[in-house]
Structure formats: C-alpha cells, structure tokens
N, C-alpha and C positions, 0 to 999 in steps of 0.2 A: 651497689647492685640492686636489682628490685626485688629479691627475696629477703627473708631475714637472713637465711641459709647460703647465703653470695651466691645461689645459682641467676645465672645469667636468664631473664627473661625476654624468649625471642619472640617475634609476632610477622609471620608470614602471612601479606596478604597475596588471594588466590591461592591459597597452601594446599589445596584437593586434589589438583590435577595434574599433570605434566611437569615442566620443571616448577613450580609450584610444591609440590608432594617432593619431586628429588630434594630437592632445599628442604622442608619439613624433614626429610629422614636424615640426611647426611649432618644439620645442627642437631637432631633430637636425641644427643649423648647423653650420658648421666651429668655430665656439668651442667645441661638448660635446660629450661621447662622452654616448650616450645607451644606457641599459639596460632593453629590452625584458620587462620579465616576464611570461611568461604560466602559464596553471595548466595549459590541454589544446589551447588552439591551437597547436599548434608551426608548421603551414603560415602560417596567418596572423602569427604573430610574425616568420618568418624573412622574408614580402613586406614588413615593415615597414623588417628591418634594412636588407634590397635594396635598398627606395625610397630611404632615408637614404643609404644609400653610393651609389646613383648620382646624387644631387643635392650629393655635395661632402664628405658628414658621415661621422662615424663609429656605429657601434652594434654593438650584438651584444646576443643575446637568451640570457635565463639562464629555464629551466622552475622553478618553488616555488608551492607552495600555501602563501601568504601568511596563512591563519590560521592555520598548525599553525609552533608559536616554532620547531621543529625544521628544517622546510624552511627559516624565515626565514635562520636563521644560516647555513646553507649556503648561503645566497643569496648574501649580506653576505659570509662567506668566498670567494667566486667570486670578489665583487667586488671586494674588496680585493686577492685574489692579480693578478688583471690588469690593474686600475685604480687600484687605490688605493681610499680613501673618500670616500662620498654626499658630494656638496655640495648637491644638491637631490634632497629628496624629494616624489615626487608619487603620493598614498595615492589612485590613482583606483578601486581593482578594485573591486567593487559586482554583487553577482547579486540578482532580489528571486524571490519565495515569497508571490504575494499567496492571500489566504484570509482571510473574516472572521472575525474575532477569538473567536469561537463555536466556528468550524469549527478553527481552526487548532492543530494539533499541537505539541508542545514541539521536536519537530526540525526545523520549518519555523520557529520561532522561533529556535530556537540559529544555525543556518545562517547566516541573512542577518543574525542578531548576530555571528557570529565572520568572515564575508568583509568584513562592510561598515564594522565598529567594531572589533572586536577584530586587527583585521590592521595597524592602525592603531596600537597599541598595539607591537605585533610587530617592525614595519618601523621608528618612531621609537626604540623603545628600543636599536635597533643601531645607526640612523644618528648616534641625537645626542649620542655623547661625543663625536666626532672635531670637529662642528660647532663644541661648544665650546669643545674647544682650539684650534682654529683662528678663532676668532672671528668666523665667514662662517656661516650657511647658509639654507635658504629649503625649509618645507615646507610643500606647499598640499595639502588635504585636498580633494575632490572627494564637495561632501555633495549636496545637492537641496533643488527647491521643497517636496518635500513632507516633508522635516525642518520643515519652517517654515508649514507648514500643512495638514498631514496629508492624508492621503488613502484614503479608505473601501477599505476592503478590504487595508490598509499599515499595519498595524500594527509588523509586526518591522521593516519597513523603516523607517518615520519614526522610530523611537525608535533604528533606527542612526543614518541620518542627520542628526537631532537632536542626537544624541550627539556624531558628529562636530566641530559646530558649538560646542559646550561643550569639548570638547578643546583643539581649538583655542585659542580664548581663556584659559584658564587652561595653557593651555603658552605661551603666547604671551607673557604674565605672565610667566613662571618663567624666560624666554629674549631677552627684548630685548636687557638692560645685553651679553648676549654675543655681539652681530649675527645673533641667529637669528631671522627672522621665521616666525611661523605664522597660516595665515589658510585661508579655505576658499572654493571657487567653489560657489554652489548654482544648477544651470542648471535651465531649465524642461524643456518637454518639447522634446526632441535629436531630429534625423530619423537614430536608427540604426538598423540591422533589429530591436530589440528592439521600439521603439514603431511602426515600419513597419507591424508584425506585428498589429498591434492592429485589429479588424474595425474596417472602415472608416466604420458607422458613429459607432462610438466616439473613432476619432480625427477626424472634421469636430465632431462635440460638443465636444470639446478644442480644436480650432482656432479654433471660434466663439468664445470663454473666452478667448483672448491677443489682446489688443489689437493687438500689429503682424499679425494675421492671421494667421499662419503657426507652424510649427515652427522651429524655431532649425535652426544648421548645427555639426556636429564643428567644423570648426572657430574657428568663432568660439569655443567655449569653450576651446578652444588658446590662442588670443589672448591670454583674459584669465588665465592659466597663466602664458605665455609675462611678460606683465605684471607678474605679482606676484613671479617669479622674478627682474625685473630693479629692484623696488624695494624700497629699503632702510628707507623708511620709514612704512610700513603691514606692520599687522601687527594679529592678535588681528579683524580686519575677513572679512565676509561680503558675498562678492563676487555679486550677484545677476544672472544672463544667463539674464530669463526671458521676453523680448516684453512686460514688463508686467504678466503673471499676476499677481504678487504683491507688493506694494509695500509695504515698511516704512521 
C-alpha cells in the first residue's frame, strides 16, 4: 500500500467540485488518505479537505493541471514525498466546450481532448509502476452517457469520453494477472451546478428522457467509485449510473 500505515492512498483528480468532491468525501474514511486535486479551485478543494478531516479522515489537496505531463510529475512527486504511492487512481477531472462540429475550433477540440483523455494518460503513466510492483491497485476512470451515445453539439467531448472507455479496457488487459483493476463509471446527467446551469427548459426536456424521472445525485456516483475500488474482480467493465437513459 502506499503508506507505511497500509492506509490506502487515493488521488482524485478534479476532487473540488461536483461529483469530484462526492468521490473525495465518500473515499475519505479513516482507512485512506485522500488527495484532493484541483486545477483553480483552491477555496473549494481546501472545504473538501476540512469536510474529510472533520468526519474522521485524512486528506490534503495538491493544485496540477493534470493535462500538461509536467504538472503531473510534480503532483506524483508531492505525493510520493508525503505519502508514498497511488494505490487508487480516480481520473474524474472533465470540463466540456460544446459547439457544433461546423462551428467548432481546433482549440475547443484539443482542450476537452487533453483534460478529459489525455490527463488520463498523464496520471496512469505515473501511478502504475508502483501498482505493479506491488500487485494491488484500482483505477476508475469517470467517462459518461454521452461517450456511449453521443450528444449533438459534443463532439470533443464524446470522442474523450469514448476514449476513456477503450482505455480502460485494453489497460485492463495489460493489468489483471497484476491485481490492477481498470474500469470506468459513465453517469448520466448529475444535479451539479454545471447541468443546474442548463435553461430550465432544457433540462425538464432532459428529465422527461430518464426513466426514474429525475437527475441523478453526486453522490450516488461516489458509491459506485467507492464499489469498484473495493472490488477485486471486475475489471475492463462500464459502470452505467444513468436513471435508465441508456441501456446496453
């Protein structure tokens, strides 16, 4: 494990906000030390650590912009100097850049490639030597419904998200025989302030479309996080918490 103490060392990136922060509170038991990442929230990551440590847990938040490899390793070096090394990684951080595919710039395409896929790349490539030699570790990637069923005006995003979802499984391959599970949760629409934000009558249209009626909750997709970090035999699987939007 990456303490001396066997506590489990988690490292949520985008851990500040929205399901972000749920995952941060629902891992930040007395069994892990949990690692806060954020890119510009610093107020919102440091009420996160607060929440955690007054409920029992440990945490502390490290600032990296998770697609540029350069921050990553300084990240990974933080966390190594104080903790040791990831036993779990949780690739949540995710911004979108919607614009139809006409309209849409090469920079509003690279963006929401290199936070939402490429950071994913960034953050495993540091975590999973130690995973292997130690033969323990558990990365859940945090993709979406509309990796799996696209979405008008989501171009750069579904083809991250998507991505995500092919990662997984062919890393998942590469890492069993060494107790490394990788699997991904794709949630439907989440009530965070980003979809909150959405004119209202855009999201009742949305609402009418999910079969349990409703928006999903942070933290229930905590839960199913929380889940697949504590099993050992699932892996390479797409964890769906979407009300029934999308069924495969």
């Amino acid at each position: 494990m990456g303490t001396k103490d066997n506590k489990k060392v988690i490292l949520v990136t985008g851990g500040s906000r929205g399901i972000g922060s749920a995952i941060s509170m629902e891992m930040g038991t007395i069994e892990n030390i949990i690692v806060v990442n954020y890119n510009h929230n610093k107020d919102h990551a440091d009420k996160v650590v607060y929440d955690i440590k007054s409920n029992g847990g440990q945490a502390l938040a490290i600032q990296a912009n998770i697609s540029l490899l350069d921050d990553c390793k300084r990240l990974f070096e933080e966390i190594h100097e104080k903790l040791g090394n990831v036993d779990v990684l949780i690739n949540n951080a995710g911004i979108t850049r919607d614009k139809s595919f006409k309209k849409m710039e090469l920079e509003e395409w690279n963006t929401v490639i290199d936070t939402n896929l490429s950071s994913a790349y960034n953050t495993t490539k540091l975590a999973l030597p130690s995973m292997l030699e130690n033969k323990f570790g558990r990365i859940i990637n945090i993709s979406s419904v509309i990796g799996q069923s696209g979405g008008f005006g989501q171009t750069n995003y579904a083809a991250a998200k998507a991505g995500l979802i092919g990662f997984s499984k062919s890393l998942a391959l590469e890492t069993a025989k060494y107790g490394v599970t990788v699997n991904t949760i794709c949630p439907g629409f989440i009530g965070t302030d980003m979809v909150n934000a959405m004119p209202s009558e855009v999201l009742n249209n949305i609402i009418s479309k999910i079969p349990v009626n409703r928006l999903g909750i942070p933290s229930e997709i905590a839960k199913g996080v929380r889940y697949l970090s504590e099993s050992a035999y699932i892996t390479g699987q797409s964890l769906n918490i979407n009300g029934g939007l999308y069924m495969i």
